[in-house]
C-alpha positions as CSV (number, residue, x, y, z in Angstrom):
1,X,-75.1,17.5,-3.7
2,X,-76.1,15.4,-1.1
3,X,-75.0,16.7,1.9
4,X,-77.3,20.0,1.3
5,X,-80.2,18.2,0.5
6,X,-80.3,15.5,3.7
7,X,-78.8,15.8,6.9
8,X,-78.8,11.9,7.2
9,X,-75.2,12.0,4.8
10,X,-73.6,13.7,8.3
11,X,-75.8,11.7,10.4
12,X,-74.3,8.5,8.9
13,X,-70.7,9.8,9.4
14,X,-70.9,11.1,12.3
15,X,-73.3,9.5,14.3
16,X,-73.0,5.6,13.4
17,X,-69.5,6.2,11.9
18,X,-68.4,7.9,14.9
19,X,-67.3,11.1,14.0
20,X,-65.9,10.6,10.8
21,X,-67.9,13.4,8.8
22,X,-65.3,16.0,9.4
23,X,-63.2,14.1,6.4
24,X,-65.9,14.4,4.4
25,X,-66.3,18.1,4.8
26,X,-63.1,18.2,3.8
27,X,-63.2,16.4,0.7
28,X,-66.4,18.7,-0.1
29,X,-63.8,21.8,0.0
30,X,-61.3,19.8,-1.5
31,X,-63.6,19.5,-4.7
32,X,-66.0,22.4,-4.3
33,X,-63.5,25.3,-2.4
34,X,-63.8,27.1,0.9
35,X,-67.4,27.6,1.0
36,X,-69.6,24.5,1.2
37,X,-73.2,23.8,2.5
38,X,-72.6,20.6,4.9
39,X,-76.1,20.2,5.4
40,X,-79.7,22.1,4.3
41,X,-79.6,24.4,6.8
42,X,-75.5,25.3,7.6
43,X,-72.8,26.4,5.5
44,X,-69.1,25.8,6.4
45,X,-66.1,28.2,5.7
46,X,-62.5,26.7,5.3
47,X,-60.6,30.0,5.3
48,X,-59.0,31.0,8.5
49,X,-58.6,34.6,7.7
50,X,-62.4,34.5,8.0
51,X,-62.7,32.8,11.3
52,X,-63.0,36.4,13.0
53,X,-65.8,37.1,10.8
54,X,-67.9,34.1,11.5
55,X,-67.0,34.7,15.8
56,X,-66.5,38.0,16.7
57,X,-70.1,39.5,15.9
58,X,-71.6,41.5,17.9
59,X,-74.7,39.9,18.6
60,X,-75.2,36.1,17.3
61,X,-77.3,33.2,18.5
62,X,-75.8,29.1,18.8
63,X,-76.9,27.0,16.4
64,X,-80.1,25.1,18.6
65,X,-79.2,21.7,17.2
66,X,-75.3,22.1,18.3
67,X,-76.2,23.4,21.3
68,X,-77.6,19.8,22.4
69,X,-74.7,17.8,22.2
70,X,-74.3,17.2,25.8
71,X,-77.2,16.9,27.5
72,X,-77.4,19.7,29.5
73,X,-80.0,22.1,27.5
74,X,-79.5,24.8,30.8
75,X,-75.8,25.4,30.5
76,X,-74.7,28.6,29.4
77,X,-73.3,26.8,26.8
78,X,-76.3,25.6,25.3
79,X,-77.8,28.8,25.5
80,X,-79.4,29.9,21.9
81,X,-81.0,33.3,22.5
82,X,-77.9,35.8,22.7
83,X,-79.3,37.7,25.3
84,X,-79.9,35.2,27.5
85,X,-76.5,33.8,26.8
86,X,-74.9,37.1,27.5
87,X,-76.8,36.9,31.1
88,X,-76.2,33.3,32.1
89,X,-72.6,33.8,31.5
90,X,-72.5,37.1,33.3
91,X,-72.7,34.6,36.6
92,X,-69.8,32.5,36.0
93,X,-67.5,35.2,34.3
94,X,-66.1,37.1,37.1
95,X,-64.8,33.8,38.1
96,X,-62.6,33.4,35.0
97,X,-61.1,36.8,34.9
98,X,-57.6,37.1,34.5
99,X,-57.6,38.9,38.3
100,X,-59.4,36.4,39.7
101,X,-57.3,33.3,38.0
102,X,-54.6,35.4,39.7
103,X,-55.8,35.5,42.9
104,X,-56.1,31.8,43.1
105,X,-53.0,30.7,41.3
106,X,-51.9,29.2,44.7
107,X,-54.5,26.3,44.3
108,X,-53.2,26.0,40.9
109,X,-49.6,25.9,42.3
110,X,-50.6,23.4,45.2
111,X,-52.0,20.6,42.5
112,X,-48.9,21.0,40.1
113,X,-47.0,20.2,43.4
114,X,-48.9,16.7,44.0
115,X,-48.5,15.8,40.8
116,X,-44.6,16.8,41.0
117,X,-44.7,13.9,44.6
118,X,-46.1,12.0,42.2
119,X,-44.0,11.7,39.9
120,X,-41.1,11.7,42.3
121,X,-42.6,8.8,43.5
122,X,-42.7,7.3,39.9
123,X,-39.1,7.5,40.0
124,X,-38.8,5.7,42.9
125,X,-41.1,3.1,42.1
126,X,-39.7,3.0,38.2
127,X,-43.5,2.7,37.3
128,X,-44.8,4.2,34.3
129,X,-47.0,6.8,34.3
130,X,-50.4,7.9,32.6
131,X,-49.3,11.5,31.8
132,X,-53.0,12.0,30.4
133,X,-54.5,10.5,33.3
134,X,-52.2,12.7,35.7
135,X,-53.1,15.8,34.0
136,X,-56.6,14.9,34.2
137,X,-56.3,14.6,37.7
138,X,-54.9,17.7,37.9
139,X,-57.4,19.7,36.1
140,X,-60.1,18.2,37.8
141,X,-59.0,19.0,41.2
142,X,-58.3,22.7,40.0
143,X,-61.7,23.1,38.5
144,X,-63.4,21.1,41.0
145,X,-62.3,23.9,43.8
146,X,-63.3,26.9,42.0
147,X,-66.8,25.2,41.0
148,X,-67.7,24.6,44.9
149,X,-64.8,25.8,47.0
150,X,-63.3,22.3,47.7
151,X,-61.3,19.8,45.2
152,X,-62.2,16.5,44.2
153,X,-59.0,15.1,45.6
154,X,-58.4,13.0,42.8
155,X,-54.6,13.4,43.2
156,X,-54.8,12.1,46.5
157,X,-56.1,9.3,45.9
158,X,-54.4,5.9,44.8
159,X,-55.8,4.9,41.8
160,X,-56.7,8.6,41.0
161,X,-60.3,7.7,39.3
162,X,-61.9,10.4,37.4
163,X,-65.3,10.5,37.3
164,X,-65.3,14.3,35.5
165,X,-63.1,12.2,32.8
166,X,-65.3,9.1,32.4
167,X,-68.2,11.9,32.4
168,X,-66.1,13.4,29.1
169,X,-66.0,10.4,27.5
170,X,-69.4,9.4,28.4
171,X,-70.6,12.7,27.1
172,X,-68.4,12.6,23.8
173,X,-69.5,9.3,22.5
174,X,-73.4,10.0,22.5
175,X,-72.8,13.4,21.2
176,X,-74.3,13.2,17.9
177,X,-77.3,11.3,18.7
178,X,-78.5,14.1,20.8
179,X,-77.2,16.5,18.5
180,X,-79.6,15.1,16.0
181,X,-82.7,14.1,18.1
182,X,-83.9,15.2,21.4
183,X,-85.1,11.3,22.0
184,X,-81.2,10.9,23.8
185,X,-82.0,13.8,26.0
186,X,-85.1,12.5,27.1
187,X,-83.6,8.8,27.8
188,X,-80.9,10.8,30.0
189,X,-83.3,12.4,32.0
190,X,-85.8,9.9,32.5
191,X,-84.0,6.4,32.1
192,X,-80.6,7.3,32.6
193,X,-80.1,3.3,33.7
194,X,-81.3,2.3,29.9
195,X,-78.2,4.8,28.4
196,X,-75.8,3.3,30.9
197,X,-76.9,-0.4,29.7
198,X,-76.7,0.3,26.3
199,X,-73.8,2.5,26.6
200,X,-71.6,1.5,29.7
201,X,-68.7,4.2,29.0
202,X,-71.5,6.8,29.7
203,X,-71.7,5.5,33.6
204,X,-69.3,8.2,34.2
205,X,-71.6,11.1,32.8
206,X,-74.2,9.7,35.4
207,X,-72.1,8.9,38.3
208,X,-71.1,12.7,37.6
209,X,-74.4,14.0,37.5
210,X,-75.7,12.5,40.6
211,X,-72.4,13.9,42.2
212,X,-73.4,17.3,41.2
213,X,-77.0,16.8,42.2
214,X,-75.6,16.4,46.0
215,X,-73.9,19.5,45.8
216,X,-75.9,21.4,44.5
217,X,-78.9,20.3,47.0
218,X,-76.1,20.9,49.7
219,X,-75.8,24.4,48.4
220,X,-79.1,25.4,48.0
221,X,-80.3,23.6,51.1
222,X,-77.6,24.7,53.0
223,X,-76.7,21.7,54.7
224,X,-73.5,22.7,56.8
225,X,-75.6,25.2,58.6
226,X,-74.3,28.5,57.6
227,X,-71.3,29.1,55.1
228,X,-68.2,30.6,56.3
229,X,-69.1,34.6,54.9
230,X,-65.0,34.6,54.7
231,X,-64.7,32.2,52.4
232,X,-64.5,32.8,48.2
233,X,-67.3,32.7,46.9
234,X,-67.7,29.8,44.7
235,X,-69.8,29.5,41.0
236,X,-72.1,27.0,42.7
237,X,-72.6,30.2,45.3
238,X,-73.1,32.6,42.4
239,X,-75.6,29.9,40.6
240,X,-78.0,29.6,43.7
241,X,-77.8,33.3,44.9
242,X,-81.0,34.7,46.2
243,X,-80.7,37.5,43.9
244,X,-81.2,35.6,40.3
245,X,-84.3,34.8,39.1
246,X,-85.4,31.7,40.6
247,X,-86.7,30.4,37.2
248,X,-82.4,30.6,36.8
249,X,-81.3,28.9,40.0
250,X,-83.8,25.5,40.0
251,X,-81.9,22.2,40.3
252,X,-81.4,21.2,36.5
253,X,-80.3,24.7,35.4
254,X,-77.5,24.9,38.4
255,X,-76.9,20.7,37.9
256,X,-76.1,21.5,34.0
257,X,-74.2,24.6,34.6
258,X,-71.7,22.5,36.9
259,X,-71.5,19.6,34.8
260,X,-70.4,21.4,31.6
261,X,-67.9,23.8,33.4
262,X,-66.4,20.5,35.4
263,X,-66.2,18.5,31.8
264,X,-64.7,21.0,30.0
265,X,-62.1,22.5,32.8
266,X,-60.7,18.9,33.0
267,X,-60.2,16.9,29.8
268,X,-58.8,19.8,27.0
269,X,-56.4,21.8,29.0
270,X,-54.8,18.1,30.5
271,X,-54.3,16.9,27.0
272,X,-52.4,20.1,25.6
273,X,-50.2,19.2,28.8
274,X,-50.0,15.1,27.8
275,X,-49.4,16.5,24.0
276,X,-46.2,18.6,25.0
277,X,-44.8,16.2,26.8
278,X,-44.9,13.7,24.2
279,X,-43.2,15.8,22.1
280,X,-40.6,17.5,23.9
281,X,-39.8,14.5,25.8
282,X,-38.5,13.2,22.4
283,X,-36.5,16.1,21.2
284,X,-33.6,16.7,23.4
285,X,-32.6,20.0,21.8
286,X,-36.0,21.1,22.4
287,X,-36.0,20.1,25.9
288,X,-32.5,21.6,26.6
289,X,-33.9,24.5,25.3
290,X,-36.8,24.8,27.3
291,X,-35.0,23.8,30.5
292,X,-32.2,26.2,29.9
293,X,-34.6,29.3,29.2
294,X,-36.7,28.4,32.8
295,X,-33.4,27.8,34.4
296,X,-33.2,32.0,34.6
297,X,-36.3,32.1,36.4
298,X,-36.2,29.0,38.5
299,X,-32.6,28.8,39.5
300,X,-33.5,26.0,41.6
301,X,-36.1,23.4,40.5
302,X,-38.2,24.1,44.0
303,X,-38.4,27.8,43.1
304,X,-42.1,29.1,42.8
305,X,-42.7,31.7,39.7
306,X,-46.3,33.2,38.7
307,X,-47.5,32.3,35.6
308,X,-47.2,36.2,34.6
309,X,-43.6,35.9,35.0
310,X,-43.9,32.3,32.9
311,X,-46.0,34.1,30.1
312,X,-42.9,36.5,29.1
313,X,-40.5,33.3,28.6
314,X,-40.6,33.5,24.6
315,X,-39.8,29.8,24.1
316,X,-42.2,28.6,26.9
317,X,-44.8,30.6,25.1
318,X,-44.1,29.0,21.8
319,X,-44.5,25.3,23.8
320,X,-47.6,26.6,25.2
321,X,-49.0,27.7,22.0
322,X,-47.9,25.0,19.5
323,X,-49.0,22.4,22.6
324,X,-52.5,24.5,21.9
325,X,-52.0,24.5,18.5
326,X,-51.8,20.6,17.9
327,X,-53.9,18.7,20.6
328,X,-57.0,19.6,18.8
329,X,-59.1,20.0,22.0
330,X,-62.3,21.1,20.6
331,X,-62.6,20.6,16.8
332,X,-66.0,19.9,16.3
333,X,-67.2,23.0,14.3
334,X,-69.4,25.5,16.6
335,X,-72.2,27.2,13.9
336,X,-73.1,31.0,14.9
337,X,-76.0,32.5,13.8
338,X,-75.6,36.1,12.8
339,X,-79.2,37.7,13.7
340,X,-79.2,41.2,12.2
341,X,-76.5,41.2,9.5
342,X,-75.4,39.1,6.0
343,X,-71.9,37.8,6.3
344,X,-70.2,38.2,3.0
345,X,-67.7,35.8,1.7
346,X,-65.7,36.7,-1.4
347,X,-68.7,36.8,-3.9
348,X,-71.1,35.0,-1.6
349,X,-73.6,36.7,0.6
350,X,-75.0,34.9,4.0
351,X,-78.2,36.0,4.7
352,X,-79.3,36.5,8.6
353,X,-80.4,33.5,10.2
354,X,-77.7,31.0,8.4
355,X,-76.1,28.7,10.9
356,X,-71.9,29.4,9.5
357,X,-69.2,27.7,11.2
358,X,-65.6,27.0,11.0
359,X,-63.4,23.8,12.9
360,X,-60.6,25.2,14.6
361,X,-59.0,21.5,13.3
362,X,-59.0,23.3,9.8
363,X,-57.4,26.4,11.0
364,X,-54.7,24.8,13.6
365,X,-53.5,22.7,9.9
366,X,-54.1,25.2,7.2
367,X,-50.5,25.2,5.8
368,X,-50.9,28.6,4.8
369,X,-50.4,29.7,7.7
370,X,-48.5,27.1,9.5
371,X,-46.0,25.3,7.3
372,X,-45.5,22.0,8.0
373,X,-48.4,22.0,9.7
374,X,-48.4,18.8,11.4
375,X,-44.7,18.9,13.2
376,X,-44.9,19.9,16.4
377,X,-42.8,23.2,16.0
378,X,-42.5,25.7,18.4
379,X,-39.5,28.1,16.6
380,X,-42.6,29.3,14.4
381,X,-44.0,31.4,16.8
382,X,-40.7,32.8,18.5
383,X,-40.0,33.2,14.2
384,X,-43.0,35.1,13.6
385,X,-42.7,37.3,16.8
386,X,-39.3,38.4,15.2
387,X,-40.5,39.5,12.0
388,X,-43.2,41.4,13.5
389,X,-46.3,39.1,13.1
390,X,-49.2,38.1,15.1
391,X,-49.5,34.8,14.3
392,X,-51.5,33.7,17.5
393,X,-54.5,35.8,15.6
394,X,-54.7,31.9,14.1
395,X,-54.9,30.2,17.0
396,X,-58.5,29.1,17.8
397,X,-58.8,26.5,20.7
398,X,-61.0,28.4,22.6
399,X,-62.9,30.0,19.4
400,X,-63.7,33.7,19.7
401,X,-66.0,36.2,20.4
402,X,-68.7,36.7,22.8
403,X,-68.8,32.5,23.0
404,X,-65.2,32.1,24.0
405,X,-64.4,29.7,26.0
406,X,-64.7,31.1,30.0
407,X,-61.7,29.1,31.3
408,X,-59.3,30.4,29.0
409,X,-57.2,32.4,31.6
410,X,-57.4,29.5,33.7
411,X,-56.1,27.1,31.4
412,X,-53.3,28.9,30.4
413,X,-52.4,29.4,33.6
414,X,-52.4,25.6,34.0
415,X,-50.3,25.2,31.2
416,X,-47.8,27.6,32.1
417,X,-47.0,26.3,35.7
418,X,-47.4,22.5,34.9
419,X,-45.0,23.0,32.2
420,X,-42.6,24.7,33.7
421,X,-42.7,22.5,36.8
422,X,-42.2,19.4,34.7
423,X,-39.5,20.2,32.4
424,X,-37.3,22.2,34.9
425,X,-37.8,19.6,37.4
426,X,-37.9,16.3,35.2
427,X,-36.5,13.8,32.9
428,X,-38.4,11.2,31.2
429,X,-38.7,8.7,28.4
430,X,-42.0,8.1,26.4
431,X,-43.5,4.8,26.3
432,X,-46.4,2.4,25.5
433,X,-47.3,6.0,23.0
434,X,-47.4,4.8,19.2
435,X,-48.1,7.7,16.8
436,X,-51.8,6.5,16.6
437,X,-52.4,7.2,20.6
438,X,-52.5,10.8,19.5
439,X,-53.2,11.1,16.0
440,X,-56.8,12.4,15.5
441,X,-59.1,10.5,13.5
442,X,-62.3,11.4,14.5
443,X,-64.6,14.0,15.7
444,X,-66.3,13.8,19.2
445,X,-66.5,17.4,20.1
446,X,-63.4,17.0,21.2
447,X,-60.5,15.2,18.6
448,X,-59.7,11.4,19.2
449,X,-57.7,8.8,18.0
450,X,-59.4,5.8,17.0
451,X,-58.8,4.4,20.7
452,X,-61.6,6.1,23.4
453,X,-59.0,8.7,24.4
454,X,-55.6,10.4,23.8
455,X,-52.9,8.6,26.0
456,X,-49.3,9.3,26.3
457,X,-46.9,7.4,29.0
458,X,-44.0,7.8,30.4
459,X,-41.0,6.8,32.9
460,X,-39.7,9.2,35.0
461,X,-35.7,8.7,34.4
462,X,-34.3,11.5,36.8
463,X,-35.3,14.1,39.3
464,X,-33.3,17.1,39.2
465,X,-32.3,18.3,42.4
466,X,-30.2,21.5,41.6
C-alpha cells in the first residue's frame, strides 16, 4: 500500500492538491475498513465510538509533525512533550473557564449589539451583508479583548477589515508545507517578505504578527507607564508575568501564544454562526420555531438574557449543536501519541509511541450515528434527548481530552447570544450563497469549499420591533 510506505502519496494530496488527501483516507477505509495506516508512521481510525479512546488518555504527547502547521512552534498548541503542554496551558486556562466566560459575558453582549446596529443599518441601506465577514468581526473583537484587555474594533470600523481573518487564511493555505518540512518555518521567520511574494494571501498572517509583536513589546516594556492594578488581567498579562520562567515569557513564545489563540477565537466559532443562518434563514418552520421558543425568554427583542438561561432552550441547543455539528471548523485529523499504554482496536493492538488520530469530519457524517447526515437537522438532538440518549458524546468540534480546545466555553457562549439576538430580532433572505459557498471540499485545518473561504450573504428584510 502506498500510503504506508511514503509520505509523499499525502504530501501530493494535500500539499500541492490542496487538501484533498482526506478523500483519499476515506477511500482507504472504504476498501480496507476502520483502521488504516495513512502514512509509515500514523494510523487512522474511522469509528466514532473510538474517538474517546484515541483523546481522552491520560497522558499523550501531539504528533511533532502536526504540531507545525502554523508556524508558531511556541504555542501551547504546538506543544509535543505532555508535560510541558499541561504547563503552558495552565497560563491561559483560567481565562477560558466557564466562571470567567461568565464574568465577561457583557463584552460578549456589547459586540452582538454592534453587529445588531449593523444590521439595522443594513435594513436601512437594503445592502447585503457578509454574514461570515460580520461574524468574523465579531469574534475577533471578543477575542481580541480578552487576549490584551482592549478589542480590535473591527466592528467599528467601515469596511470592517480583519487582519486575524486574512491571518487564518494566510495560515491555512501554507499549512501542509510546514507540516511536512521545517524549510516554511524558517522562510517565515527570517524572509517573511519572500512568503508574502510568493504567497500574497499570507500578508495577513504577517501584518498579524507584526501587530502582536507591538503588543507584546508594549506589555513587557510597559509602555503606558504602569497598568491600571484594577483592571482584568489579561493572557498577554499572564504570558509576560514576572513569575514564569523567563525562558517561557521571551518575545516569540508570548508572540506565538497570541497569534494562535487570536486565529483560532475568530474564524471557527463565526462560521458555525454564518452556517446557521444559512440554514435557518431558508426554513421558515424552523425559524418560527426558533423565534417562537426565545420569544418566552425575550418577550421583547431588546431584552438581554445570559447565555445560561439560553443554554436550557431545547431547540436553541439543538441549532447550536447541529450549527457545530455541520460547519466542519477543524477537520484536519489531530494524531495523539499515547506514551505509556497500547490502544487496542478490535483485534488490533497500537503499540506506545504510534501517532492515532481520528477527523472530527468523519464523526460529524458517520450516518450511524446521525442519519441523514448531511441535512442540517436540528429535531435529532431534541429526538435523542427524549429517548434518553447522549448524543452530544458524538460531537467533536473542539476534540477531547487534555487537548480540548481552550475557548470552548467562550464560543458557545458566542453562539448562544448571537443566535438568539439574530433570530428574535431579525428577518432575512439568503443571497449570492450557492450550495458550493459552503460545501467542504477540502482540508486546510479548518474545512473549505473550493473558494478561499466559507461565505454566506444575506438582506436584512425586517427588523422586529415588538
Amino acid at each position: 500500500m502506498l500510503a504506508a510506505t511514503t509520505s509523499l502519496y499525502e504530501f501530493y494530496y494535500d500539499a500541492i492538491k490542496g487538501g484533498k488527501f482526506i478523500w483519499e483516507m476515506e477511500k482507504m477505509h472504504n476498501q480496507y475498513g476502520p483502521i488504516v495506516r495513512i502514512n509509515p508512521r500514523e494510523i487512522h481510525v474511522r469509528d466514532p465510538y473510538f474517538f474517546d479512546q484515541i483523546y481522552n488518555s491520560k497522558r499523550q504527547d501531539k504528533d511533532p509533525y502536526i504540531a507545525r502547521i502554523f508556524a508558531s512552534p511556541l504555542s501551547g498548541s504546538a506543544t509535543v512533550d505532555h508535560d510541558h503542554h499541561r504547563f503552558r496551558r495552565e497560563l491561559v486556562n483560567p481565562f477560558f473557564s466557564k466562571r470567567a466566560v461568565m464574568g465577561l459575558e457583557y463584552i460578549i453582549r456589547d459586540k452582538v449589539d454592534k453587529v445588531s446596529l449593523r444590521l439595522q443599518q443594513a435594513y436601512k441601506d437594503r445592502t447585503v451583508v457578509s454574514l461570515d465577514g460580520i461574524f468574523a468581526a465579531l469574534t475577533a473583537d471578543v477575542i481580541s479583548h480578552y487576549t490584551y484587555g482592549e478589542s480590535m474594533g473591527i466592528l467599528d470600523t467601515e469596511d470592517m477589515r480583519n487582519d486575524f481573518r486574512d491571518a487564518v487564511r494566510g495560515a491555512v493555505e501554507i499549512c501542509h508545507f510546514t507540516r511536512f518540512s521545517p524549510l516554511p518555518q524558517l522562510l517565515v521567520d527570517n524572509v517573511p517578505w519572500l512568503i508574502e511574494w510568493l504567497q500574497p494571501i499570507s500578508k495577513g498572517m504577517f501584518d498579524a504578527k507584526r501587530m502582536l509583536r507591538r503588543k507584546t513589546l508594549a506589555v513587557m516594556n510597559d509602555e503606558d507607564g504602569g497598568k491600571d492594578p484594577n483592571a482584568p488581567k489579561t493572557i498577554f498579562d499572564s504570558l509576560c508575568d514576572k513569575s514564569v520562567p523567563a525562558a517561557e515569557r521571551t518575545l516569540p513564545r508570548v508572540m506565538d501564544e497570541a497569534f494562535v489563540v487570536l486565529g483560532a477565537g475568530t474564524e471557527t466559532t463565526a462560521r458555525v454562526l454564518a452556517l446557521g443562518a444559512f440554514y435557518l434563514y431558508q426554513d421558515r418552520a424552523m425559524l418560527d420555531k426558533m423565534r417562537e421558543e426565545l420569544r418566552k425568554v425575550m418577550p421583547e427583542p431588546s431584552s438581554k438574557v445570559s447565555s445560561a438561561q439560553l443554554e436550557q432552550l431545547p431547540y436553541l441547543a439543538a441549532v447550536v449543536n447541529e450549527s457545530l455539528r455541520l460547519s466542519h471548523s477543524v477537520i484536519m485529523r489531530l494524531p495523539r501519541i499515547a506514551t505509556a499504554t497500547p490502544l487496542a482496536y478490535g483485534d488490533y493492538t497500537i503499540p506506545p509511541g504510534t501517532p492515532v488520530s481520528q477527523s472530527s469530519y468523519f464523526v460529524h457524517t458517520d450516518t450511524r450515528i446521525f442519519p441523514d447526515a448531511e441535512t442540517f437537522n436540528p429535531e435529532r438532538w431534541i429526538e435523542a434527548s427524549n429517548k434518553g440518549e447522549r448524543l452530544t458524546k458524538f460531537l467533536v468540534p473542539f476534540s477531547k481530552g487534555p487537548r480540548i480546545c481552550l475557548g470552548m466555553n467562550l464560543a458557545y457562549s458566542e453562539l448562544y447570544q448571537m443566535f438568539a439576538v439574530l433570530f428574535r430580532c431579525f428577518e432575512m433572505k439568503i443571497c449570492n450563497t450557492p450550495p458550493e459557498s459552503i460545501r467542504i471540499t477540502r482540508d486546510l485545518f479548518i474545512g473549505l469549499p473550493d473558494a478561499d473561504t466559507l461565505q454566506v450573504q444575506g438582506v436584512v428584510t425586517g427588523v422586529i420591533s415588538h
